[in-house]
PyMOL Python script that loads the backbone (N, CA, C, O; Angstrom):
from pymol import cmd

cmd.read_pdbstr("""\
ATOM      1  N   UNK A   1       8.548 -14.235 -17.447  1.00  0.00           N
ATOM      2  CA  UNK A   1       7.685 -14.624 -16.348  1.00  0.00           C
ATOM      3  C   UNK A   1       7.788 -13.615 -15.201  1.00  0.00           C
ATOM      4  O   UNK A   1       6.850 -13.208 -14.514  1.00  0.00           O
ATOM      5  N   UNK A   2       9.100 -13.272 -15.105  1.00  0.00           N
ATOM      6  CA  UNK A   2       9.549 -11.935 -14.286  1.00  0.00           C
ATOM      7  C   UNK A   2       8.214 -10.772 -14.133  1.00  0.00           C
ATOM      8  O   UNK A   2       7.503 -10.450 -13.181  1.00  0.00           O
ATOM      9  N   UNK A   3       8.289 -10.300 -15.713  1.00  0.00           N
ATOM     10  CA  UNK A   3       7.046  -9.447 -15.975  1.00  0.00           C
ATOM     11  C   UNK A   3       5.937  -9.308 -15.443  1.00  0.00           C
ATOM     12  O   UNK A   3       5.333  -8.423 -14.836  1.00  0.00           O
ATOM     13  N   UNK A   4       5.704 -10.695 -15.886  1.00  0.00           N
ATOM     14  CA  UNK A   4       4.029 -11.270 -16.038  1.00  0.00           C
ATOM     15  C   UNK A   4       3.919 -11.037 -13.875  1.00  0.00           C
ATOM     16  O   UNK A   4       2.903 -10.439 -13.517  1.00  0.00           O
ATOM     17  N   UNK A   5       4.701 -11.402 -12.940  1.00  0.00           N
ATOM     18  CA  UNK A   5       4.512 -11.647 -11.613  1.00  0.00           C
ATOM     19  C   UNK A   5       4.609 -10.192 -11.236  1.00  0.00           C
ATOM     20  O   UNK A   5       4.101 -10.003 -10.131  1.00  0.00           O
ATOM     21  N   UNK A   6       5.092  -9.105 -11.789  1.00  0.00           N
ATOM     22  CA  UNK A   6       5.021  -7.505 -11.309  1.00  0.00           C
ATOM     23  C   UNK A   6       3.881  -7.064 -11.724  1.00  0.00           C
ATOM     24  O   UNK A   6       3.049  -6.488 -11.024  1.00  0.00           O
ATOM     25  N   UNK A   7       3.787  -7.327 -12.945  1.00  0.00           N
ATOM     26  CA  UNK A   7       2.170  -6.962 -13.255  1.00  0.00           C
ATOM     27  C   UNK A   7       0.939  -7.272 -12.271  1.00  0.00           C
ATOM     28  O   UNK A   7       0.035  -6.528 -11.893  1.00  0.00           O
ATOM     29  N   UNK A   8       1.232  -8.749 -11.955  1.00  0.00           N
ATOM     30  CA  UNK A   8       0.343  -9.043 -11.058  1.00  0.00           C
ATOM     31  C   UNK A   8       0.296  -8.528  -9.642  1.00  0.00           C
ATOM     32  O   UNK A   8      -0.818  -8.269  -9.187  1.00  0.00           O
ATOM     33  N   UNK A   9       1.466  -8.327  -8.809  1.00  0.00           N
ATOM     34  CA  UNK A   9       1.634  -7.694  -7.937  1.00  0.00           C
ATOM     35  C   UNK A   9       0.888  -6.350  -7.691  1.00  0.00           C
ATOM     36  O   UNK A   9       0.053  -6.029  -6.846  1.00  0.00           O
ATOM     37  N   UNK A  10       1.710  -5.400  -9.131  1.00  0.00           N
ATOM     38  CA  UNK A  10       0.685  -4.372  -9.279  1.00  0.00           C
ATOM     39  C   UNK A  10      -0.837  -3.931  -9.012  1.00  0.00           C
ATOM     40  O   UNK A  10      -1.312  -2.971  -8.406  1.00  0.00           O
ATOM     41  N   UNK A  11      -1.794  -5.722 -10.160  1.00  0.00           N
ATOM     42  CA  UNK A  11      -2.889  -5.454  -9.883  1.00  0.00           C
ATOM     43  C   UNK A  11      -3.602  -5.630  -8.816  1.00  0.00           C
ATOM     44  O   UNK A  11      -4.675  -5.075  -8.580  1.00  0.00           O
ATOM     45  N   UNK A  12      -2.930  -6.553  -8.004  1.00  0.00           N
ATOM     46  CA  UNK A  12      -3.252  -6.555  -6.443  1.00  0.00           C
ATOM     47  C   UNK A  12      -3.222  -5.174  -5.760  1.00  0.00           C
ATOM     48  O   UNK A  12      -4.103  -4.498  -5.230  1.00  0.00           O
ATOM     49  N   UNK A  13      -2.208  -5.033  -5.910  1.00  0.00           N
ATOM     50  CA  UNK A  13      -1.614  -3.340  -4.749  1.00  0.00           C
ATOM     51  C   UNK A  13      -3.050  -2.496  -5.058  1.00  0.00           C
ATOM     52  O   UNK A  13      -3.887  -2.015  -4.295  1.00  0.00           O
ATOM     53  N   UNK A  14      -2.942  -2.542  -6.571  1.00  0.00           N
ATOM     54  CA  UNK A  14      -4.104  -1.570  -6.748  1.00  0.00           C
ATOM     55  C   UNK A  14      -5.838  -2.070  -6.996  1.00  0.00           C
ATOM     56  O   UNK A  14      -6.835  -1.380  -7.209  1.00  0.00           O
ATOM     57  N   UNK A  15      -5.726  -3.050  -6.908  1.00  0.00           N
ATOM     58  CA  UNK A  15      -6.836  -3.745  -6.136  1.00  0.00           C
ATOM     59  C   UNK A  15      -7.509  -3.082  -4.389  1.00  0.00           C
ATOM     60  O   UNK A  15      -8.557  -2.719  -3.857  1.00  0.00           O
ATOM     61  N   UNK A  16      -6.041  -3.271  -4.095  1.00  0.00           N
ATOM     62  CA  UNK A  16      -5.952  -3.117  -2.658  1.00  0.00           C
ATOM     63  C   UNK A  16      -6.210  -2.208  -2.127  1.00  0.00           C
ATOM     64  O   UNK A  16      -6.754  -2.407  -1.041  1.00  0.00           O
ATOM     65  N   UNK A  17      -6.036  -1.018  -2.458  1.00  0.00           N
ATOM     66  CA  UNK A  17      -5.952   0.659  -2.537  1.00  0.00           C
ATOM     67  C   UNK A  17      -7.407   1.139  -3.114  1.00  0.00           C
ATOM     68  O   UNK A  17      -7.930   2.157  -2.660  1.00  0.00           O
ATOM     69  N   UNK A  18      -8.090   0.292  -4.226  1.00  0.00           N
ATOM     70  CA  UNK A  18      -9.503   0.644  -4.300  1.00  0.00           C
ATOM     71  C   UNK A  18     -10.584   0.625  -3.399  1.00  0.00           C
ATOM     72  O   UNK A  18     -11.513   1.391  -3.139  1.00  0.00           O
ATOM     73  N   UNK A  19      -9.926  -1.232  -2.718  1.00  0.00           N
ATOM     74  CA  UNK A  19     -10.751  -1.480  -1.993  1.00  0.00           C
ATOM     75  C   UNK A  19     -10.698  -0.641  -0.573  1.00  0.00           C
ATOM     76  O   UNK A  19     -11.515  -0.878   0.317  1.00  0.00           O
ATOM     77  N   UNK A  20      -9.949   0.086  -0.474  1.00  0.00           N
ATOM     78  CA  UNK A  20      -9.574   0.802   0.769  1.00  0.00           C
ATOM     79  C   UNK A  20     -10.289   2.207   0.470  1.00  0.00           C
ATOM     80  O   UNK A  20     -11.054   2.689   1.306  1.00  0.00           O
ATOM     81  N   UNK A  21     -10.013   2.860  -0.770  1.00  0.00           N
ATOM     82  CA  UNK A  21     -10.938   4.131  -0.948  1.00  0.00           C
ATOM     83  C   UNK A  21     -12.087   3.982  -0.749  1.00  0.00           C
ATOM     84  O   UNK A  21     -12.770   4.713  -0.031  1.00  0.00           O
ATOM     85  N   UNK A  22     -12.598   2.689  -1.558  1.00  0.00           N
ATOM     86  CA  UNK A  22     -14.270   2.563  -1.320  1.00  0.00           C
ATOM     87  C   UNK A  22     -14.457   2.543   0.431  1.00  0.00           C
ATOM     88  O   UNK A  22     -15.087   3.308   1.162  1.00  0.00           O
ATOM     89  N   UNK A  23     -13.726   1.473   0.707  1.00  0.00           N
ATOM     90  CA  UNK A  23     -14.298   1.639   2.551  1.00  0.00           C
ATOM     91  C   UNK A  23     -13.921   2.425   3.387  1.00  0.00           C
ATOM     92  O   UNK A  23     -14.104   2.229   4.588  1.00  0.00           O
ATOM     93  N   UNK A  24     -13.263   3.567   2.863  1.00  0.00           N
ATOM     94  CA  UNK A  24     -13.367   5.309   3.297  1.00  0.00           C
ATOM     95  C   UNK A  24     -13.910   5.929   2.825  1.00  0.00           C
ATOM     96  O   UNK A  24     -14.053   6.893   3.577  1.00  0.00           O
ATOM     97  N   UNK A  25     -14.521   6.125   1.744  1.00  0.00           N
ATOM     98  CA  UNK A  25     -15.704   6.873   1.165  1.00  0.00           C
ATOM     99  C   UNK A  25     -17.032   6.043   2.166  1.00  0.00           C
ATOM    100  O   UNK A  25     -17.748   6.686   2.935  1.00  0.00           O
ATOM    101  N   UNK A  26     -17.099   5.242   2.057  1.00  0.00           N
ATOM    102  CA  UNK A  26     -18.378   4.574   2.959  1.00  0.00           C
ATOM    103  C   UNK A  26     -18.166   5.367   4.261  1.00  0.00           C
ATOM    104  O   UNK A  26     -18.998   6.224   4.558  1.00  0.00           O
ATOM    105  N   UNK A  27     -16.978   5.111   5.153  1.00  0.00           N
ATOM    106  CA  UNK A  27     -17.205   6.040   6.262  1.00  0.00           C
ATOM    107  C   UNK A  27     -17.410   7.381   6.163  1.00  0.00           C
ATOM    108  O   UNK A  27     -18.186   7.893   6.970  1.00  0.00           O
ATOM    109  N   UNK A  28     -16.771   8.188   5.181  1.00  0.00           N
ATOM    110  CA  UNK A  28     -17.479   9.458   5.435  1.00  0.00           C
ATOM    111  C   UNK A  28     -18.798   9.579   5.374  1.00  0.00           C
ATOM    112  O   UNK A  28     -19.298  10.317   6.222  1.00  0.00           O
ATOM    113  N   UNK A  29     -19.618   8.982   4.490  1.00  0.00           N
ATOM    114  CA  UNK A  29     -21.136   9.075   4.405  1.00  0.00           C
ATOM    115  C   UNK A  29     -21.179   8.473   6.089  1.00  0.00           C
ATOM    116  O   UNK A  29     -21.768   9.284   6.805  1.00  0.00           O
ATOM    117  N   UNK A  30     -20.845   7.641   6.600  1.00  0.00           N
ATOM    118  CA  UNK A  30     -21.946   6.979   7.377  1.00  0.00           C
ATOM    119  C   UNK A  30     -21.217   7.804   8.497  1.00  0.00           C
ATOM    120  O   UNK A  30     -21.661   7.584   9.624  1.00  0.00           O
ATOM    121  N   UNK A  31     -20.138   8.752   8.413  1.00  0.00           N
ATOM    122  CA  UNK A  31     -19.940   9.825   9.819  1.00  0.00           C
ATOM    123  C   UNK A  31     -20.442  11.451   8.887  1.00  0.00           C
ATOM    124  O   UNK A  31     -20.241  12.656   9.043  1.00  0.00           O
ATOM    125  N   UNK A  32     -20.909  10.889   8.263  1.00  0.00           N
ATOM    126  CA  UNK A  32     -21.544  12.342   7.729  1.00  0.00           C
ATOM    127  C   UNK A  32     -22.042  13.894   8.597  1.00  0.00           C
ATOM    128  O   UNK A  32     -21.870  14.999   8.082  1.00  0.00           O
ATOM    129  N   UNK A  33     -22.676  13.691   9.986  1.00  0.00           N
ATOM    130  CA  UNK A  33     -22.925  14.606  10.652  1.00  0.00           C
ATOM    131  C   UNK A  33     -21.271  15.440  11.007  1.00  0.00           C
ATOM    132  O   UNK A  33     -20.901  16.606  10.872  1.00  0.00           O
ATOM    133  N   UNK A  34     -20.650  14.312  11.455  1.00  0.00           N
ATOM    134  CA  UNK A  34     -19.383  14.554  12.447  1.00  0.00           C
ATOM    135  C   UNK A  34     -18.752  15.379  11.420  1.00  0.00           C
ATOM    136  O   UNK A  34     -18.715  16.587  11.657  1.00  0.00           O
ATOM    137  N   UNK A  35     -18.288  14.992  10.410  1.00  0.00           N
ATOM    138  CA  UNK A  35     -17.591  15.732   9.384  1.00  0.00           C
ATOM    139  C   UNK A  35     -18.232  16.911   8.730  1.00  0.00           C
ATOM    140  O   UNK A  35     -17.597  17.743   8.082  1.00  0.00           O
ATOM    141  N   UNK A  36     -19.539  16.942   8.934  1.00  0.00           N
ATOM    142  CA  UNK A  36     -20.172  18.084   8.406  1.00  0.00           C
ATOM    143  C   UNK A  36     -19.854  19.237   9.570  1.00  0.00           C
ATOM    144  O   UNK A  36     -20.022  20.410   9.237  1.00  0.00           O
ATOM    145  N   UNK A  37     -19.392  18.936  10.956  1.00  0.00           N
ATOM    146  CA  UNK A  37     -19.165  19.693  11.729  1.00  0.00           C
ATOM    147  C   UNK A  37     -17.638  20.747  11.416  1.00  0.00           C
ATOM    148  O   UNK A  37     -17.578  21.958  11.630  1.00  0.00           O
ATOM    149  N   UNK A  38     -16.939  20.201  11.074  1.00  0.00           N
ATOM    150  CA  UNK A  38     -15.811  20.438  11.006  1.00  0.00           C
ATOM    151  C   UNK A  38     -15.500  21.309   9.924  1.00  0.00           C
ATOM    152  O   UNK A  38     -15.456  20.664   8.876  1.00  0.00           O
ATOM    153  N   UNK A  39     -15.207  22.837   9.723  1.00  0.00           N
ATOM    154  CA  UNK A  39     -14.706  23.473   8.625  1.00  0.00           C
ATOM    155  C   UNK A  39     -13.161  23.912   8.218  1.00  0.00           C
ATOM    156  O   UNK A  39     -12.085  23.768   8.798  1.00  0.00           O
ATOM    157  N   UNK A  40     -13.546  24.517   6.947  1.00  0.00           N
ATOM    158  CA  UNK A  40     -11.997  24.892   6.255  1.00  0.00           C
ATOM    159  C   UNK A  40     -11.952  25.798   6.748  1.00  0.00           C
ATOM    160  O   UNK A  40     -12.960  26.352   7.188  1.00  0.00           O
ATOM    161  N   UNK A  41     -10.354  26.437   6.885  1.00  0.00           N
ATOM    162  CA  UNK A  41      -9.995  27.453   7.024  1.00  0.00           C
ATOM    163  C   UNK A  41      -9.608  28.139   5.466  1.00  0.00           C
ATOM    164  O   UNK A  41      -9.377  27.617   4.376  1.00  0.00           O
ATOM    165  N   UNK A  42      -9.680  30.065   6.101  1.00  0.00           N
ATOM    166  CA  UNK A  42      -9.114  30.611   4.579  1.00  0.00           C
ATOM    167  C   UNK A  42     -10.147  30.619   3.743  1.00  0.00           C
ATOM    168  O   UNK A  42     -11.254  30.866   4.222  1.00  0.00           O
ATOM    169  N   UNK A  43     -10.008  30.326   2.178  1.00  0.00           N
ATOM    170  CA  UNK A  43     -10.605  30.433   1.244  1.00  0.00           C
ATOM    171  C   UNK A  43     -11.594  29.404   1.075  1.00  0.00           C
ATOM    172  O   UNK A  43     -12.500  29.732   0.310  1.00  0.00           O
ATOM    173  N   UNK A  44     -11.681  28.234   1.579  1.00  0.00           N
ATOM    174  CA  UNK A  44     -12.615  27.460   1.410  1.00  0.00           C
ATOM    175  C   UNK A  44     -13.559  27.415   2.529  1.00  0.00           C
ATOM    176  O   UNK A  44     -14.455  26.571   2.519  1.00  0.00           O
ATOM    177  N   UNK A  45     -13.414  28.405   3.674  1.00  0.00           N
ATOM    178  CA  UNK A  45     -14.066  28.708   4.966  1.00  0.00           C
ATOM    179  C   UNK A  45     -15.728  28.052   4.442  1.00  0.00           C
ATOM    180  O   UNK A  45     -16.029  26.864   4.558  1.00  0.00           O
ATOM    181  N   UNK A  46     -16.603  29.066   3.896  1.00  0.00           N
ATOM    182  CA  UNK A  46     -17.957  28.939   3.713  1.00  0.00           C
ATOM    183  C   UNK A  46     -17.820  27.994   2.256  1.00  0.00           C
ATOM    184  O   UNK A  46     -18.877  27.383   2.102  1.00  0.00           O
ATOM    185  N   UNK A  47     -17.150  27.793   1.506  1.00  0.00           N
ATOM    186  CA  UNK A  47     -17.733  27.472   0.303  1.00  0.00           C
ATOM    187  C   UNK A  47     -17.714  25.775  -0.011  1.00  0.00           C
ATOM    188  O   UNK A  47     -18.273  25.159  -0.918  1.00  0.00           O
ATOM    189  N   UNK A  48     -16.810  25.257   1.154  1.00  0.00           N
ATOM    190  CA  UNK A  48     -17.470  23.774   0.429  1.00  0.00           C
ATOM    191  C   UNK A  48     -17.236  22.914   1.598  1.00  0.00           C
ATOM    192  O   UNK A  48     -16.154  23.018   2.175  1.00  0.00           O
ATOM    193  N   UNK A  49     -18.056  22.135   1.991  1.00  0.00           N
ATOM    194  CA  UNK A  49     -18.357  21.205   3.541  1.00  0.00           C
ATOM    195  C   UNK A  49     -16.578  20.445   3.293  1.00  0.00           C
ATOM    196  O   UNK A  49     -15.850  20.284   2.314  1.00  0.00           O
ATOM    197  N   UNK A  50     -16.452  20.093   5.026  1.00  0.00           N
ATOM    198  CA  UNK A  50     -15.013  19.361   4.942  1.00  0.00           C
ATOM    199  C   UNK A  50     -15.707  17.486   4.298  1.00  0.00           C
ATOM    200  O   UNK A  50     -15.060  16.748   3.555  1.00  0.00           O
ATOM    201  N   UNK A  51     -16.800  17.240   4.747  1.00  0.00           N
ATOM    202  CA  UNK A  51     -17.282  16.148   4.185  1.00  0.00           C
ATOM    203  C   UNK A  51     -17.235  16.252   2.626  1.00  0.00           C
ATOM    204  O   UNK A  51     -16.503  15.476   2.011  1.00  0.00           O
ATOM    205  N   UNK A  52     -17.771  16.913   2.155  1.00  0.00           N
ATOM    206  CA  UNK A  52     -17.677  17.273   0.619  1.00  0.00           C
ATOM    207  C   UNK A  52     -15.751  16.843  -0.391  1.00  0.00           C
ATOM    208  O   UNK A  52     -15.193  16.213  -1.289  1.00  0.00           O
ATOM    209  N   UNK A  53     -15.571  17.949   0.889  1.00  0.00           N
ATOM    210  CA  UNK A  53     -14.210  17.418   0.264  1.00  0.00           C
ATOM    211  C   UNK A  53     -13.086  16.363   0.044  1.00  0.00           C
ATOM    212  O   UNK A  53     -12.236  15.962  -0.752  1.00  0.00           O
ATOM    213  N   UNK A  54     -13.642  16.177   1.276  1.00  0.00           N
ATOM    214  CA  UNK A  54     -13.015  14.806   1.821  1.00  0.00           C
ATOM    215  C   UNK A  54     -13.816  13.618   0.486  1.00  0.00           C
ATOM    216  O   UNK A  54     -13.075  12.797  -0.054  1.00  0.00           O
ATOM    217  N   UNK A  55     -14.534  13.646   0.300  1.00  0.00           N
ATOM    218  CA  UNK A  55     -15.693  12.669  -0.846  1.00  0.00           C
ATOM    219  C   UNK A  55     -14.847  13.114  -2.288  1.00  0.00           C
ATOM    220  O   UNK A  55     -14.227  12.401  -3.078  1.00  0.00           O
ATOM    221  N   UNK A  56     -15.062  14.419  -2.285  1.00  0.00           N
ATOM    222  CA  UNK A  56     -14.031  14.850  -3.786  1.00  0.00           C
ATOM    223  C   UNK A  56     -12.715  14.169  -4.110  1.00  0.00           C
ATOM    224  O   UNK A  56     -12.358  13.804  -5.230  1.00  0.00           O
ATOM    225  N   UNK A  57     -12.057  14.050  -2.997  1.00  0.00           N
ATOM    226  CA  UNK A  57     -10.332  13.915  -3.580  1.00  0.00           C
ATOM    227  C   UNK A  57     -10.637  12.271  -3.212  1.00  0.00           C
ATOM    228  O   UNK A  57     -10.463  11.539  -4.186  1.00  0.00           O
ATOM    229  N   UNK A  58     -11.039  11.620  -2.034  1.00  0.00           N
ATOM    230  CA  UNK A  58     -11.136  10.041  -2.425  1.00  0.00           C
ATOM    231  C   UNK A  58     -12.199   9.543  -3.505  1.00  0.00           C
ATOM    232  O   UNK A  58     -12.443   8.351  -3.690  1.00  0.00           O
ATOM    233  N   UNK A  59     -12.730  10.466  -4.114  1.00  0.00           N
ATOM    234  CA  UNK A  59     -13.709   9.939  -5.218  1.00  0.00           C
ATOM    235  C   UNK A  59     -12.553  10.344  -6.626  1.00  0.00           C
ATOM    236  O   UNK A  59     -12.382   9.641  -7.621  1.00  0.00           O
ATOM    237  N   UNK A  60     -12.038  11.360  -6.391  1.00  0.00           N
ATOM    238  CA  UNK A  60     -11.527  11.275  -7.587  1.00  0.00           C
ATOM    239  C   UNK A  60      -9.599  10.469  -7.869  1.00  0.00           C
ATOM    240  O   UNK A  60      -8.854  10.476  -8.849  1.00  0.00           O
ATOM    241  N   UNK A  61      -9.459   9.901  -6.499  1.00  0.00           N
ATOM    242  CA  UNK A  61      -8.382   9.244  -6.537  1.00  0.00           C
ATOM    243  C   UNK A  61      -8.545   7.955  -6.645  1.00  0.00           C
ATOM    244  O   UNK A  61      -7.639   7.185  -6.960  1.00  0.00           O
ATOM    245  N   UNK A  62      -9.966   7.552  -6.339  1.00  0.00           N
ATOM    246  CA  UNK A  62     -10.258   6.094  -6.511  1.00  0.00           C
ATOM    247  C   UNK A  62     -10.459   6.286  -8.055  1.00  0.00           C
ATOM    248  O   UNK A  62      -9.624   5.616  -8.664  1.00  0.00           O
ATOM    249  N   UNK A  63     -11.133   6.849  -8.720  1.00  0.00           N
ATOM    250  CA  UNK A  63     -10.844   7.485 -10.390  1.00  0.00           C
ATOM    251  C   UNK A  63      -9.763   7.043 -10.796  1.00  0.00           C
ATOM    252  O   UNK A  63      -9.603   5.891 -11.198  1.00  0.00           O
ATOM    253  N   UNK A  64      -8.969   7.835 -10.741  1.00  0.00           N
ATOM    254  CA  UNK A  64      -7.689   7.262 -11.352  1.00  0.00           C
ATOM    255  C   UNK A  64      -6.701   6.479 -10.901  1.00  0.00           C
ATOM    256  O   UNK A  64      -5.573   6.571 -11.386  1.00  0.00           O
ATOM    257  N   UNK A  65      -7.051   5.440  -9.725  1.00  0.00           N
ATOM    258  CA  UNK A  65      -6.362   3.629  -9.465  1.00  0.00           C
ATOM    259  C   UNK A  65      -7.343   2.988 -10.608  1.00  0.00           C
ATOM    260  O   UNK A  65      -6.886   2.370 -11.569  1.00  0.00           O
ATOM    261  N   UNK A  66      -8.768   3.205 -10.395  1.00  0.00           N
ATOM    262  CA  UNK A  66      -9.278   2.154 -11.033  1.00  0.00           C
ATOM    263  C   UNK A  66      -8.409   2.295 -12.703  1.00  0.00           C
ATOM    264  O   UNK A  66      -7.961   1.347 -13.347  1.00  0.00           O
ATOM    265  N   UNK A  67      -8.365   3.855 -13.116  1.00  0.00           N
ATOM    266  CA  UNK A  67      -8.456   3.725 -15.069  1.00  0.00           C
ATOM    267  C   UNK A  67      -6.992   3.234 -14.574  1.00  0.00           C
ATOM    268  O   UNK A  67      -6.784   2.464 -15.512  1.00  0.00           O
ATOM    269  N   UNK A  68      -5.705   3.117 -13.686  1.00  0.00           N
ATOM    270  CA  UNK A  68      -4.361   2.517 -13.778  1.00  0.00           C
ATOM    271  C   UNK A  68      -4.926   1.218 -13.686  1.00  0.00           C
ATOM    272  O   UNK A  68      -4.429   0.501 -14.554  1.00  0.00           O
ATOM    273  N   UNK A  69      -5.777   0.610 -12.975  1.00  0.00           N
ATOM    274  CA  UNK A  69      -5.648  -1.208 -12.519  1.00  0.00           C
ATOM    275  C   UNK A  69      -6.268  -1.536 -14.224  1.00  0.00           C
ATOM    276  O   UNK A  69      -6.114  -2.650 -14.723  1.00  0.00           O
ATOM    277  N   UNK A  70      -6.869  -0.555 -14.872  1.00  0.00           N
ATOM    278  CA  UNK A  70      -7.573  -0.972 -16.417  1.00  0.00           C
ATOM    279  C   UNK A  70      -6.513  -1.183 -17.393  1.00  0.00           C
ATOM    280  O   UNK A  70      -6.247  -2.195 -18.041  1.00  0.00           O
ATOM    281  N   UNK A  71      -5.799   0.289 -17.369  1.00  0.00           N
ATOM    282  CA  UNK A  71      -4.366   0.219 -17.820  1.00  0.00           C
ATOM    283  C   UNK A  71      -3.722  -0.866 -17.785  1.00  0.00           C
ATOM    284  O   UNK A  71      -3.429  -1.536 -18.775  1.00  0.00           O
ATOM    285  N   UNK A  72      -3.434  -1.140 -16.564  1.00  0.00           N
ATOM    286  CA  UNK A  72      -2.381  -2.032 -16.148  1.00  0.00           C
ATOM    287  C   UNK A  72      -3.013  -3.717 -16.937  1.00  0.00           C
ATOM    288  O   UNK A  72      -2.380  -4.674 -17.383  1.00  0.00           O
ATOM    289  N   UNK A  73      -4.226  -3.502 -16.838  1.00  0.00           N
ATOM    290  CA  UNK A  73      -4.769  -5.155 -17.325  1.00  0.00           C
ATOM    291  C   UNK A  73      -5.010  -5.177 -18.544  1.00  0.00           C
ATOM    292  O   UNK A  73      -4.757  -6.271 -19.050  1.00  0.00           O
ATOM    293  N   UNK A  74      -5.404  -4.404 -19.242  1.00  0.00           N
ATOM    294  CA  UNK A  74      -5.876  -4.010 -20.643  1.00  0.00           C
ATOM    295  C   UNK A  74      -4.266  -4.182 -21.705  1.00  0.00           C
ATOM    296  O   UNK A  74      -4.209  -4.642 -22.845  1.00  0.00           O
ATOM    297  N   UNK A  75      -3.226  -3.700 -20.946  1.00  0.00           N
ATOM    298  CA  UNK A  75      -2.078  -3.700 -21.880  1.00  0.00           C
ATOM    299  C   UNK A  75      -1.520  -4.454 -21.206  1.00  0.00           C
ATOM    300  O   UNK A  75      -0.592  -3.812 -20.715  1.00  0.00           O
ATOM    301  N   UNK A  76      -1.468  -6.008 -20.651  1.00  0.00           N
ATOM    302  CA  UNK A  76      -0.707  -7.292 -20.371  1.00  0.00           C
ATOM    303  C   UNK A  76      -1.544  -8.123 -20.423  1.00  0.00           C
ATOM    304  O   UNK A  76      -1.064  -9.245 -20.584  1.00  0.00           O
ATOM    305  N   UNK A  77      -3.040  -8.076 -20.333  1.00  0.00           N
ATOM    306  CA  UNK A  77      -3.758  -9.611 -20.727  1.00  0.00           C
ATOM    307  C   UNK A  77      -4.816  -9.611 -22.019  1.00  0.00           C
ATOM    308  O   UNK A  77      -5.846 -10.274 -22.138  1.00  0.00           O
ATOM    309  N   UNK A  78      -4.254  -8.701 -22.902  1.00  0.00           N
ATOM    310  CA  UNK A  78      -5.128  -8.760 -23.975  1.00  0.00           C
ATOM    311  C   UNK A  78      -4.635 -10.231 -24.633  1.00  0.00           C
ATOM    312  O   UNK A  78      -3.457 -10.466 -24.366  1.00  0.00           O
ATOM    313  N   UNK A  79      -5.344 -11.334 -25.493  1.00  0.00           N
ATOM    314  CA  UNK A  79      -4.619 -11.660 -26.346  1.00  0.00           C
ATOM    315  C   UNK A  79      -3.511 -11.608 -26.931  1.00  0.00           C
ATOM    316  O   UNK A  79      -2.530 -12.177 -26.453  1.00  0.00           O
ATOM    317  N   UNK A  80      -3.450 -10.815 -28.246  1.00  0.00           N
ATOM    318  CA  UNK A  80      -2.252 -10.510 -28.744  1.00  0.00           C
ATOM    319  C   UNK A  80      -0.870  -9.758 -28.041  1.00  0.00           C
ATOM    320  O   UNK A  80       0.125  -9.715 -28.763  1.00  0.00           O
ATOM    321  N   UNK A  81      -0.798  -9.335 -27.059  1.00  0.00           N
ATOM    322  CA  UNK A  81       0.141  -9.202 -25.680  1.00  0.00           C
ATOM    323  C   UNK A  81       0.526 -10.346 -25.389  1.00  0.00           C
ATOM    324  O   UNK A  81       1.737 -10.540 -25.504  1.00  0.00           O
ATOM    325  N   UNK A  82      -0.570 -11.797 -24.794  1.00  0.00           N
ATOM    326  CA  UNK A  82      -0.118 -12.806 -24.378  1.00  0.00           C
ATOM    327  C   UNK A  82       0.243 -13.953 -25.364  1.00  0.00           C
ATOM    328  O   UNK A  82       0.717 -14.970 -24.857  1.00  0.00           O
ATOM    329  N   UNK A  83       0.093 -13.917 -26.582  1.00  0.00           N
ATOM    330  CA  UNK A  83       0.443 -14.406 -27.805  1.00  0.00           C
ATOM    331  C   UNK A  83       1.636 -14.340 -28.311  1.00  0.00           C
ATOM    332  O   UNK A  83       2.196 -15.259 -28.908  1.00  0.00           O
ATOM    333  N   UNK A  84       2.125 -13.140 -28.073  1.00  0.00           N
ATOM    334  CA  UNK A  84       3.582 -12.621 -28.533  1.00  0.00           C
ATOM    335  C   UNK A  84       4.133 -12.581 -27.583  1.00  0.00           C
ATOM    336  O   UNK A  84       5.287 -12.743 -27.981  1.00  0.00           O
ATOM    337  N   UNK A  85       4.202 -12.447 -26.225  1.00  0.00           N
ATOM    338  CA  UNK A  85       4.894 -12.607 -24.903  1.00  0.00           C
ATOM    339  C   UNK A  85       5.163 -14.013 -24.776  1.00  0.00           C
ATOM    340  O   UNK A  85       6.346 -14.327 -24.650  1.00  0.00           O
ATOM    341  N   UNK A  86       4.220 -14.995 -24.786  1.00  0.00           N
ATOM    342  CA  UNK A  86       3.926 -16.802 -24.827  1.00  0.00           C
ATOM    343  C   UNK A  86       4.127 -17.617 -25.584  1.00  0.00           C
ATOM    344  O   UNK A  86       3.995 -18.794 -25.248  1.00  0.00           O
ATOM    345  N   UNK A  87       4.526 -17.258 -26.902  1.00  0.00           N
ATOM    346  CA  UNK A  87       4.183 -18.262 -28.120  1.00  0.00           C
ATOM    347  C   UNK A  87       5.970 -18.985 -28.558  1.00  0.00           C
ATOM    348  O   UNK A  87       6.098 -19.806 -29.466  1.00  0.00           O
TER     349      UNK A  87
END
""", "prot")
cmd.dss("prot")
cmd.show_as("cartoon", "prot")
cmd.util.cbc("prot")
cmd.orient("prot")
């Protein structure tokens, strides 16, 4: 039962953390000018908006919470997981 309540914990946390990327990805679009103001230094000077980037790494970190919260549910509430854990 130990298990079964970390798991769940887990899928909360990372519940939690999605729902937080999504409603920072929403603000960058909706401060879109402001952030379009603002550039990189160095090598990324001209080649890619700080909005852009900022969208890249929380788009692709909300990516991989969601395939962990799938992970995480896919291998503790399948059936045969809770069959042989329960029975």
């Amino acid at each position: 039962m130990n298990k079964l309540r970390n798991v769940i914990q887990t899928l909360f946390h990372l519940e939690t953390q999605i729902k937080f990327q999504i409603e920072t990805l929403n603000k960058v679009f909706e401060n879109d000018k402001i952030l379009n103001q603002i550039k990189h230094d160095g090598f990324f000077k001209n080649k890619i908006s700080f909005r852009d980037s900022l969208n890249s790494i929380i788009s692709n970190y909300t990516i991989i919470s969601f395939c962990s919260f799938l992970e995480e549910y896919t291998k503790f509430f399948t059936p045969s997981y809770v069959e042989a854990e329960f029975s």
